[in-house]
N, C-alpha and C positions, 0 to 999 in steps of 0.2 A: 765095174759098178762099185760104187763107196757104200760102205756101210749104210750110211742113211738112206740112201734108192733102194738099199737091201731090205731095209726093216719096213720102208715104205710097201714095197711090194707083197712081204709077207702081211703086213697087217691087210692089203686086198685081199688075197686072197684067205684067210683068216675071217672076215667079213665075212666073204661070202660063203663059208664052210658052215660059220657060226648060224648062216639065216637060215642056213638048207638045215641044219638039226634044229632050230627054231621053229621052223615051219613042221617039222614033223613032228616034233613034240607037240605043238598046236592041234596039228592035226588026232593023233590018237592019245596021248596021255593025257592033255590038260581040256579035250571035248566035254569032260562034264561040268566043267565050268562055265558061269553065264558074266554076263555081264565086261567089264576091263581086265576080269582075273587072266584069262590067256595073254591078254598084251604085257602085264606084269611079268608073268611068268617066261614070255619070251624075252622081255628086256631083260630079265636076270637070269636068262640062259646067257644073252650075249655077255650081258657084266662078268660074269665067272670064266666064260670061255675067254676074255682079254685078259682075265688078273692072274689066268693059270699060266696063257701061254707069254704075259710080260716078265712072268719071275723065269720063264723057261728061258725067254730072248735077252733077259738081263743076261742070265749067267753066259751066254755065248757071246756078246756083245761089250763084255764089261772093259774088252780090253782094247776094242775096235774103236767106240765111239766116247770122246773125253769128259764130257757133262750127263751123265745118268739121269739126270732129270731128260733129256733127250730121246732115252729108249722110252720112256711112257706118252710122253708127249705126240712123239714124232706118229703120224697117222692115226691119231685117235680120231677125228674127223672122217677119213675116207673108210674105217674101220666100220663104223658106223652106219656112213651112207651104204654101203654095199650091204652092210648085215639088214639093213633095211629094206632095198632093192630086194635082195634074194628070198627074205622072208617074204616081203609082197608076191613073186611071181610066183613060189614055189605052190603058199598055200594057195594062191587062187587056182592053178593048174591040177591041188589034189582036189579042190571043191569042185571043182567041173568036172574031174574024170572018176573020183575016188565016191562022189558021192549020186 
């Protein structure tokens, strides 16, 4: 596998790690919130959980892959869809059983 199907793959699964502590956060910490504040506060769950673990994939990456612009770029799209995927099922599955 080349470095870039590598960093591909982690930013999947990264996604989907990022939705599941999303959706839990949604669920019991940011509950007394009304309104868009939950959806805020879950977008900038995911924003920080990318910008911590890109400085992390930089430094292991730095020597693997030749344009550095590349390690931030490369799957920020499917990082995304999947952080958004797993936030949607996660919390609807705690709203039905948890509540």
């Amino acid at each position: 596998m080349t470095p870039t199907v590598q960093l591909y793959c982690i930013r999947i699964a990264l996604g989907l790690v990022s939705g599941i502590i999303a959706a839990t956060f949604a669920q019991f910490a940011f509950s007394y919130a009304t309104g868009f504040s939950p959806l805020f506060n879950c977008i900038s769950v995911a924003l920080i959980i990318y910008l911590v673990t890109f400085y992390i994939l930089k430094a292991s990456y730095k020597n693997k892959i030749e344009q550095q612009s590349k390690i931030l770029s490369t799957g920020i799209g499917i990082y995304f869809f999947s952080w958004l995927v797993a936030l949607v099922v996660v919390y609807t599955i705690m709203q039905i059983y948890l509540v």
